[in-house]
N, C-alpha and C positions, 0 to 999 in steps of 0.2 A: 448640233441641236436638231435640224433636218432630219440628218440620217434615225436622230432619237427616235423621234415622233411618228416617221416613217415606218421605224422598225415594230412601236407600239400599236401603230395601224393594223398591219399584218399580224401581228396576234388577237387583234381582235376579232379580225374577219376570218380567224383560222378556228377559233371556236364558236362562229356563226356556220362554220359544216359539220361542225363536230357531232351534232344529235343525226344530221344523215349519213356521216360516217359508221356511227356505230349502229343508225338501222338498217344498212349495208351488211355491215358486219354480223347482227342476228337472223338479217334474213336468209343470208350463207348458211348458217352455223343450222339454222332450221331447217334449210332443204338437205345438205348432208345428214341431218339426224333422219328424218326423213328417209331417205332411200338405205341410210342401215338398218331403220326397223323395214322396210317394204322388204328387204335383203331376207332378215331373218324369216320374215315370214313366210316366203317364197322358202325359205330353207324348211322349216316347219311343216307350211304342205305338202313338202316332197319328201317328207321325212314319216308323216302321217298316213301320207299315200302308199309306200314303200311297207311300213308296216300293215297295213289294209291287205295290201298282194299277200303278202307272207300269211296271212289268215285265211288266204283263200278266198278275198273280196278286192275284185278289180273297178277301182271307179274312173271314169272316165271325162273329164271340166272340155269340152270341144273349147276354141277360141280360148285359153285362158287369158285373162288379163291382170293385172293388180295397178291400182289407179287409187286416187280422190285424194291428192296434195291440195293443200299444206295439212289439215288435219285428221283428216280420216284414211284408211289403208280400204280399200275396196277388190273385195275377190269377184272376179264376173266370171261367167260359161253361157255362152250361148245356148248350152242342152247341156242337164245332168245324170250320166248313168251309173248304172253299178250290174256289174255280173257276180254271180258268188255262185259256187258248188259244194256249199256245204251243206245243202238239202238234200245232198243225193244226185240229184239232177240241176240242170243248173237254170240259176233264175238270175232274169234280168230283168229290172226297170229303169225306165229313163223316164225325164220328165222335160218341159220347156225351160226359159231359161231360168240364171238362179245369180244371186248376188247375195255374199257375205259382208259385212260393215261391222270395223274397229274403230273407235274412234281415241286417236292417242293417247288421249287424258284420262282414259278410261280403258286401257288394255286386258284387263278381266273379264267383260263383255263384249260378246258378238252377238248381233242382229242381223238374220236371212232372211229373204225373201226370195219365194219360187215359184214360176210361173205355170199352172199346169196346162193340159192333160198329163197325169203318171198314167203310164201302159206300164203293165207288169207280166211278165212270162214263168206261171209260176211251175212244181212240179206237178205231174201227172193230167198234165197237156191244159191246167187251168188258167184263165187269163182273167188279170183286173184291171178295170177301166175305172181312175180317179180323177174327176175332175173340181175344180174348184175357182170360184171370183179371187178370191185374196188370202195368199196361206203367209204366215210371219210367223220366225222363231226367233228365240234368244236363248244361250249359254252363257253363263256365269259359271267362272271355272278360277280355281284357287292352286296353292303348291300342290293338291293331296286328290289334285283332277275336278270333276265337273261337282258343281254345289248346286245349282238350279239350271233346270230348262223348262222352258214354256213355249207351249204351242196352240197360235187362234188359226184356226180355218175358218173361212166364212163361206158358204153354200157348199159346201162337200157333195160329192153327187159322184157314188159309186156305185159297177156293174162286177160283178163275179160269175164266171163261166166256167162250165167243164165241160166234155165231150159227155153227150147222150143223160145231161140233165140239162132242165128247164133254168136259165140265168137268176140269180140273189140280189137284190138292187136293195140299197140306201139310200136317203140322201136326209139332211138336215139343212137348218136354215142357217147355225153355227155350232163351232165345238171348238173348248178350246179345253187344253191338257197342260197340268204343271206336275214337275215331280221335284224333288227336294229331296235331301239325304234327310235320314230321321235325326232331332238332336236330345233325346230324349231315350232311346233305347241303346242297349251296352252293345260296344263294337262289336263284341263277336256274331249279334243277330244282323250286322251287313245292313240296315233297316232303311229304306227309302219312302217316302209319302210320296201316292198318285193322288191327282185330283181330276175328274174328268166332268167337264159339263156339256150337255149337248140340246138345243132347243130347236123346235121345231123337227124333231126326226119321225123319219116314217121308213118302216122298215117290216114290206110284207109279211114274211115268215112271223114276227110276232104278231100282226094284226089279225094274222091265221088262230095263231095261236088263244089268242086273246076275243076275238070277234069284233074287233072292231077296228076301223080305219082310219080314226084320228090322227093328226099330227099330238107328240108327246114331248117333252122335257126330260131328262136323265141328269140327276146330279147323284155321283159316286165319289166316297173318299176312299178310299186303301192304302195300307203297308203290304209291302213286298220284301220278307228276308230274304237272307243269302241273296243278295244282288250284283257280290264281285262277281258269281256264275257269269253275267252276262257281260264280263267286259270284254269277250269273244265275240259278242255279237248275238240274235237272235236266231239259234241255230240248233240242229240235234242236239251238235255237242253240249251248246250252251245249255240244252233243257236235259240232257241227263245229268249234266255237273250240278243243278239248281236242284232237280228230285233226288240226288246221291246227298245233296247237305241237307237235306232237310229243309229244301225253302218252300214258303207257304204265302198264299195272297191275302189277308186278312183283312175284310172288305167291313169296315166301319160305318158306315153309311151310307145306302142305296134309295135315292127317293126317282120315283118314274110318277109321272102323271100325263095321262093320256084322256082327253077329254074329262069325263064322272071320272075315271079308274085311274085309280092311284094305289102304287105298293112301296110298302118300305120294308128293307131287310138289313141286314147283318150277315154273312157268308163267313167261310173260310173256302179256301182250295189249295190242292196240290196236284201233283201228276202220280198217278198210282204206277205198281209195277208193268202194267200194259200200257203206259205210256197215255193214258184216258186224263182226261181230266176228273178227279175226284173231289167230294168235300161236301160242307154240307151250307142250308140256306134257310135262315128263322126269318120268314114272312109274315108280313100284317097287309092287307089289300079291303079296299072300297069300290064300289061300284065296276066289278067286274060278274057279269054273267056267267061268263064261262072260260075253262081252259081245255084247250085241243078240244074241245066240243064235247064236255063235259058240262053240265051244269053245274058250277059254284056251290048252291044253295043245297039239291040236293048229295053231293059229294061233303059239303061240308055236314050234312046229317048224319048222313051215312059213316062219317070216319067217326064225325064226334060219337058217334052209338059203338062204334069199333075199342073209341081209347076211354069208352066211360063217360061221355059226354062233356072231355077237358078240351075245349075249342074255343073256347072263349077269353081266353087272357091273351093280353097286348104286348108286344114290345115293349121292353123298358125304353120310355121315351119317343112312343109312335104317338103321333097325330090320334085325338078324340074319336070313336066313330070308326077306326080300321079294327076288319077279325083278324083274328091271328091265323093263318093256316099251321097246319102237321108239320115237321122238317121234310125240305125238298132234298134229298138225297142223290148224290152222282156217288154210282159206283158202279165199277166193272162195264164201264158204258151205258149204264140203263139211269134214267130218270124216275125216282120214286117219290111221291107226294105219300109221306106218312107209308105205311105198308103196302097202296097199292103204286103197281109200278103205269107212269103215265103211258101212253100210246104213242109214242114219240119214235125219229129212226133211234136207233141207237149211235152213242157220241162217236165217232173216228177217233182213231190214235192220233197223235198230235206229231209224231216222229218214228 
């Protein structure tokens, strides 16, 4: 009867370990799961890297590390670069450090964060200097590749340089860009939605432009066809594969407000045979005096008396209060408001 009682004892106390037994047991089971997904991922980057070279883009993670157990996979580089030659010449930027985050339960999402100044070494001895307080991205990507990406920068503050011109400076107080496949237009038009918003920007060349020195706002919607073009990357190649399909940027809604002066438009564009940027731009504007140091008021006479005096109808769906100007015309490199062509350089080839 001892030995009974005895033996009942020890069963009891044997499933009083039983619950730290088996969180033993899962805690196991979690770190091995663990370092096989950190496994593939390492395999993944080397596999995406690998591909990159073969395209003729070498990116370089200094210090790689992969970390953040038990639930997230964390990719770090002390410094992020990339070289590529498919501009002709070869361009490199790097930038400070940069970290990717997965977080397990959510393997279709990644979220970066990177640290700048970007220096960029571009072709024809040009250099850009980008800096920024706080830049975050996220990709959402499914079996059929990437569904969304978005990107917040917060104080942007860029310098653009060429030998034997005078430097192009931006900067804004924020910008943030989301793109999205289209779900609404038929696969064969490749259809992607940009959304770009930018606040507080200041950006000489148009304050040239425009006469005045305000910080401004920019909110732009566009579709972008033929978009497989660019799964090569942002490159000659990729923009004569993009003007051979027939891809176009079809700019749905452009609002700018810069102090009084606000414009809204409608665009399209594409790359013509001279590799220009061509297309055209139905404006509607308020409280702008002037462009390229033209007067507005009388330019807008003067065209209206040219097209018959049809200057006056708005935008379907502009804001009360805006004229419409002429169509702004790119072609063959020149800038045309209505028939007459603006004083402007003429556009560069893009490639």
């Amino acid at each position: 009867m001892t030995d009974s009682l005895s033996g009942r004892r020890r069963s009891s106390r044997a499933w009083l370990y039983a619950p730290f037994v088996l969180l033993l047991l899962v805690a196991l089971g979690w770190t091995a799961f663990w370092f096989v997904v950190r496994g593939r991922v390492i395999e993944a980057v080397d596999a995406a890297l690998a591909r990159e070279e073969g395209l003729g883009r070498s990116w370089s993670c200094a210090d790689r590390s992969v970390t953040g157990f038990p639930f997230r996979v964390e990719l770090r580089c002390s410094t992020l670069a990339l070289a590529s030659a498919r501009w002709g010449e070869a361009v490199r930027v790097q930038t400070g450090p940069a970290v990717a985050v997965g977080q397990i339960y959510t393997p279709n999402l990644v979220i970066a964060q990177i640290t700048g100044p970007l220096q960029a070494n571009l072709p024809e001895g040009r250099k850009l200097d980008l800096g920024w307080t706080r830049l975050e991205a996220s990709l959402s990507h499914g079996t059929a590749g990437p569904e969304r990406v978005s990107l917040v920068v917060t104080a942007p503050d860029a310098r653009l340089s060429a030998p034997g011109l005078a430097p192009e400076t931006w900067k804004a107080a924020s910008v943030e860009a989301h793109l999205r496949r289209n779900p609404s237009r038929p696969a064969t038009d490749q259809a992607v939605d940009l959304a770009i918003a930018a606040k507080g920007s200041v950006l000489p060349a148009l304050d040239a432009l425009l006469g005045t020195t305000e910080a401004g706002d920019v909110d732009i919607q566009a579709t972008l066809t033929q978009s497989e073009a660019f799964r090569i990357g942002l490159n000659p190649d990729a923009l004569e594969a993009w003007r051979t399909a027939g891809g176009q940027i079809e700019v749905t809604k452009l609002v700018s407000a810069k102090g009084p002066a606000r414009i809204e438009a409608t665009a399209q564009f594409l790359i013509d045979q001279t590799h220009r940027p061509a297309g055209q731009i139905q404006a509607s504007l308020a409280g702008i005096r002037q462009i390229a140091g033209i007067p507005v008021g009388g330019l807008a006479a003067g065209i209206g008396g040219l097209l018959g005096g049809r200057l006056s109808a708005q935008l379907p769906g502009a804001a009360p209060g805006l004229n419409a100007l002429p169509p702004i015309v790119l072609r063959e490199g020149r800038v045309y408001l209505g028939p007459i062509r603006l004083p402007v350089q003429p556009l560069p080839a893009l490639y």
